[in-house]
Every structure is written in structure tokens, then in C-alpha cells.
N, C-alpha and C positions, 0 to 999 in steps of 0.2 A: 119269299118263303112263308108259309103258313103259319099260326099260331101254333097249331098241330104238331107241327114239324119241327117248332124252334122247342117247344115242351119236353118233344121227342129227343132231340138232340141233347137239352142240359140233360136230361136223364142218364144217357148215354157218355157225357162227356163225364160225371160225377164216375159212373163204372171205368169209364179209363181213366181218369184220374186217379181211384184207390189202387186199379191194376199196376200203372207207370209209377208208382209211390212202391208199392210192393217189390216190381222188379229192380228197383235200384235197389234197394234194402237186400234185397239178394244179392245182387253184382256188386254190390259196394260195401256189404260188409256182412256177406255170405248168412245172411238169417233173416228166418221167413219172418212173416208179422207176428204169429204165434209164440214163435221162440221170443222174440223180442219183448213181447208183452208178458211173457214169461219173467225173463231176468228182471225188466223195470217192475215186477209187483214184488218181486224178491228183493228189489233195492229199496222201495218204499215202503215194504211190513216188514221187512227181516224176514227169520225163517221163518218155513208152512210148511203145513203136512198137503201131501198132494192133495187128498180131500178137499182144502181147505182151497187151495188155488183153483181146483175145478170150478170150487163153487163162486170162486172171486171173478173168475173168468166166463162163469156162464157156459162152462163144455163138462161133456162126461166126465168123469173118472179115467177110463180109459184113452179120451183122446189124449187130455193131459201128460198120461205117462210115456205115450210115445212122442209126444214133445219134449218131454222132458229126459228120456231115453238118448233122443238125439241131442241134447246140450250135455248132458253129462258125457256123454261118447267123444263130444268134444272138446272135452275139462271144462265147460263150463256153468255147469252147477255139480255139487256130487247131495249124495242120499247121505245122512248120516240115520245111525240107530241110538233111538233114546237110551241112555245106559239103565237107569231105573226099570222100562218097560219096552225089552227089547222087538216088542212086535208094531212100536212105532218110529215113524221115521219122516226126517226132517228134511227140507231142501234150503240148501246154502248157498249162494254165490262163494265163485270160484275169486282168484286175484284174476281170471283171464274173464271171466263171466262181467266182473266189474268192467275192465276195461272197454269189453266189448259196450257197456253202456253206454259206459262215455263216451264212447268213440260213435254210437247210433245217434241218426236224428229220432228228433220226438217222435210219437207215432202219429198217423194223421188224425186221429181224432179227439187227441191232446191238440195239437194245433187248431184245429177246428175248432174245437171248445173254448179257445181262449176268441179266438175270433169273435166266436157265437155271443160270447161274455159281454165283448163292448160295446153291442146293439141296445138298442134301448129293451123296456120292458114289451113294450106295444109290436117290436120289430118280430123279436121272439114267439111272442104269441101267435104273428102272423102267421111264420115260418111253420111253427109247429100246425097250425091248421091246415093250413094249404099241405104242407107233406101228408096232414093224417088223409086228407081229403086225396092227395095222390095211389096211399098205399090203398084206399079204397077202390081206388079205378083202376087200379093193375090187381086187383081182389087178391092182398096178399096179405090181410086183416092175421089171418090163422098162420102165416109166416113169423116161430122165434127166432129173433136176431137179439144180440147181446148190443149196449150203445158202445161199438167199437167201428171204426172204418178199416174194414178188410177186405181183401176180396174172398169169396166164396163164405165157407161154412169156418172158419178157423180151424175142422179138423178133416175128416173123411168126407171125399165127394159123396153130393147129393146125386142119388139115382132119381132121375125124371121119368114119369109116366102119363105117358096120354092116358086123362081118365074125362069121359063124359064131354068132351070138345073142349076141356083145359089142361095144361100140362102142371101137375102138380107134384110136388118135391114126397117121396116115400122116406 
């Protein structure tokens, strides 16, 4: 096998590996990676104004709150309203929201990171080059990604368009 190929392939095995992480997290305890990273920032800062988790999360406003739509739908987080200033509003973990944490693995890129952690300094730095030096050769420089390991966009599919003999994300 070529250098090419074996390049090709970890690239490819890192996307199934966040995919196969992802689908167990579903079949195994029915929530996606967003909701999940949802509740664990709600366990680690208390409450947030959705604002406030959007921007902790690195997603709209809006994707947020149909994530967080769908946890509340399912008792687990609810909205609460500031009583002082009723035009604002809190998000809580549930006693089912909690559970549901405990009961998830970490996400992958908390594993990761601890991983990443116990390389040397010198190891790190490689890594980091070499990756920046890959996202230049799949010219995806102008691609935002939040440092999470997920699959896709964490919220609304990306529509792809052939533009100029590259497919680039609208």
C-alpha cells in the first residue's frame, strides 16, 4: 500500500471512528453528541442562558435551542424565567438530565485530550503541524470547526456545492 493510501485511510478511519462513537451514543443512551455536550456544560457551569451555551459551544443561537428543545421534550433540561427579569431564562439540568450524564461516556474529544495531554511537549507540536499542514492539503483552511470531535456540523446539515472544480460547504 502506498504512503498515499495509508494517509488516505487514517484520515478516513479518524471519520469512522467519531461516526461509530456517535452511533453508540445513540443506541446506547439515546443522545446525540450535541445533546450530550449540552447536559455535560450544564453540569460543569450550572445554569446558562442559551446565549450563553451557544457561545460556549461555538453553534448559533438557534441550533442550540432545537437541541435543547429536544432535551427539555425529554425532561431533560427544563427553561426556567428569571423572576426579577422575566424576559430572561435559565437552563437547568433535570434529576433525569443528571442521570443521563452519569450514565454517558465521556465525549470523544475529552478522551482525546486527556490522551493528547500525556505526550510530550515536542510530540504535540508535531501533531499540531502536521494536522495544520493536512488541513491545507484538503484546502479546508476557511472550514469553522469548534475543538469538539463530532460528526458533521453539530447542528443543521451542511448543503455542498460544486463551485469552481471544488466542493465547497454554503
Amino acid at each position: 500500500m502506498s504512503i498515499d493510501e495509508n494517509i488516505l485511510r487514517s484520515i478516513r478511519r479518524i471519520i469512522r471512528a467519531t461516526d461509530l462513537h456517535s452511533r453508540r451514543l445513540a443506541s446506547e443512551h439515546t443522545l446525540t453528541t450535541p445533546q450530550l455536550l449540552c447536559l455535560r456544560l450544564l453540569t460543569q457551569e450550572g445554569p446558562l442562558t442559551p446565549g450563553a451555551m451557544a457561545k460556549e459551544m461555538y453553534l448559533s443561537q438557534a441550533t442550540v435551542t432545537g437541541i435543547l428543545d429536544r432535551l427539555e421534550k425529554r425532561g431533560l433540561v427544563e427553561r426556567r424565567r428569571d423572576q426579577a427579569d422575566r424576559r430572561k431564562v435559565s437552563l437547568h439540568l433535570t434529576q433525569e438530565g443528571i442521570t443521563a450524564v452519569k450514565q454517558a461516556p465521556l465525549p470523544l474529544h475529552e478522551r482525546f485530550a486527556s490522551r493528547l495531554e500525556a505526550l510530550s511537549a515536542a510530540e504535540r507540536d508535531e501533531i499540531e503541524r502536521v494536522l495544520a499542514r493536512v488541513v491545507d492539503l484538503m484546502e479546508a483552511q476557511e472550514v469553522d470547526a469548534a475543538p469538539l470531535i463530532a460528526p458533521g456540523d453539530l447542528g443543521a446539515p451542511v448543503k455542498i456545492t460544486h463551485i469552481n472544480g471544488k466542493l465547497e460547504p454554503n
